[in-house]
N, C-alpha and C positions, 0 to 999 in steps of 0.2 A: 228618607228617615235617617239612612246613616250620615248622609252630609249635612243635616240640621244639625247633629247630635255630636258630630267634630265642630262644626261649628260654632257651638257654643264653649267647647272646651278652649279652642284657640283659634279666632281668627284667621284664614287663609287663601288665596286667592283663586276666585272659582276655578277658573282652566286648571292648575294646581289639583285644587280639590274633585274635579271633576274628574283627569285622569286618577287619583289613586283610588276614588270610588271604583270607578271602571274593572278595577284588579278584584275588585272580592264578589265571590260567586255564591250563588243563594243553594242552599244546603238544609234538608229537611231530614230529622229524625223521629219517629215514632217514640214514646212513653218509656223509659224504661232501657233506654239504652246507652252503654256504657264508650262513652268518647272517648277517654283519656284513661289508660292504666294508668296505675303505679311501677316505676322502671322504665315506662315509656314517654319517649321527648315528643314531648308536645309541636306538632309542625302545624299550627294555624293558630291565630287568633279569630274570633266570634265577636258577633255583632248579633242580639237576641232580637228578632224582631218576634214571636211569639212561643212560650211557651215559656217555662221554668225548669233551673237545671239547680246540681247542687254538687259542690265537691266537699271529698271527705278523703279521710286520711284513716287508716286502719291500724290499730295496736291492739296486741293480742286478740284478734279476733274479732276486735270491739270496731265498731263504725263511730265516727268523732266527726261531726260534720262540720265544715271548715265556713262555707260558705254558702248563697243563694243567689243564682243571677236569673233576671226576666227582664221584659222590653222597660223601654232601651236601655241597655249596657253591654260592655264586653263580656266576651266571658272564654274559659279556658284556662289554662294553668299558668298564667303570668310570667312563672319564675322559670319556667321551662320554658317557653317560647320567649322568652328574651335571651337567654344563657343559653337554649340550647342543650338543654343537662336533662337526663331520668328527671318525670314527675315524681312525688316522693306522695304524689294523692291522686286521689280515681274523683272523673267528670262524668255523673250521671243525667239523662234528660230526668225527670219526675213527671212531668208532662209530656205532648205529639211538642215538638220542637223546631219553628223558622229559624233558620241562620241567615246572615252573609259571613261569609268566610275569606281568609286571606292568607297566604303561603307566608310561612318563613322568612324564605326567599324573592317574594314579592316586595314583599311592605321592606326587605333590608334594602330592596335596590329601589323602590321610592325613595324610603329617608334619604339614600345617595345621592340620587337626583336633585331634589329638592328639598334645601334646608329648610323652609317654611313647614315640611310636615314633619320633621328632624324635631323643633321648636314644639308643634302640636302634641306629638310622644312624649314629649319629653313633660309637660305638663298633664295629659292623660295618666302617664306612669307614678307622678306625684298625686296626681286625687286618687289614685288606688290604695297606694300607700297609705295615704293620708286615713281611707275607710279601712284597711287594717289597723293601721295604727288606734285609731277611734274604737275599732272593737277590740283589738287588745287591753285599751284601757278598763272599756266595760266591763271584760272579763275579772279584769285583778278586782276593781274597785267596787262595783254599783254591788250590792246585792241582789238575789233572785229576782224578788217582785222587782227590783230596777231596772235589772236587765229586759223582765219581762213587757215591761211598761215600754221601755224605749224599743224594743222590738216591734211591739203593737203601733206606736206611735207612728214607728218609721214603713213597718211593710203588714198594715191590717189583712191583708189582702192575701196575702201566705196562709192564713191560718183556715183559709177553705179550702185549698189546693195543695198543701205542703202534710203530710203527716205530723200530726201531733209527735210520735215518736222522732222524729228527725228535728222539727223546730225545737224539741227539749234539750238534742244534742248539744246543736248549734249553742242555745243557750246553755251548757253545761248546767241544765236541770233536771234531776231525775224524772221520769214519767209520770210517776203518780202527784208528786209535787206540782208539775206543770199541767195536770187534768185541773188538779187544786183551785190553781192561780187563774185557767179560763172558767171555772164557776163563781168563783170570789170577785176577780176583777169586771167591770161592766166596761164592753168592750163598742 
């Protein structure tokens, strides 16, 4: 599953792909459990094979949720595990949680190794981007029901596994507004 899903990001050649598969170990977390403080450097990146995770960032007390990963995708603190620097946000499962996982230290001394997975990163790290980017936009511009729309459009699927409270977050839509929007909107 995970060499299908490099695969499609960037072309590279099996023996290649095959050893840096090899390096990530499968890692299983129960509901409810918090991977990645805030403060804390993130030392692995994730590969979701099941379950759903969500990070979030805390001001004054308040939970802001940043983001939702589930199969297939990466998942973990990006910005920490690339830099190496204090998470400045906490990685919870929501769900029981399959990984494959991969050391810091692993995946730098692939890239080393072989430039072709140097190339693969290096285009993975832009479509991430790129999906922040996209939802920064959402945030400034679309309006609620916009927001809410394209959320639905893009991950229906959350909205039976994800608390209502948390997906309103994510949308920066207050609670009651977004009970609203799932009785209003036909989904």
């Amino acid at each position: 599953m995970l060499k299908q899903f490099l695969h499609k990001i960037h072309p590279v050649e099996d023996a290649i792909l095959d050893e840096y598969v090899e390096c990530w170990q499968e890692f299983n977390l129960p509901k409810k459990t918090l991977m990645t403080s805030a403060g804390n450097i993130e030392h692995y990146f994730y590969f979701v094979k099941q379950g759903v995770q969500k990070s979030y960032y805390l001001h004054e007390g308040k939970s802001h949720v940043i983001a939702f990963t589930y199969p297939p995708s990466f998942s973990g603190v990006p910005e920490s595990f690339m830099n190496q620097t204090p998470s400045q946000c906490f990685l919870e499962t929501i769900t029981d949680s399959e990984f494959l996982r991969i050391s810091f230290r692993e995946h730098l001394q692939m890239l080393d190794k072989h430039r072709a997975l140097e190339r693969l990163f290096s285009k993975a790290w832009a479509l991430i981007f790129q999906g922040m980017m996209t939802r920064y936009y959402q945030l400034m511009a679309l309006s609620t029901e916009e927001r809410f729309r394209a959320f639905v459009a893009r991950s229906p699927h959350l909205l039976q596994i994800v608390p209502q409270k948390d997906i309103a977050s994510y949308l920066r839509i207050d609670v009651t507004n977004f009970s609203k929007l799932m009785n209003k909107i036909r989904i």
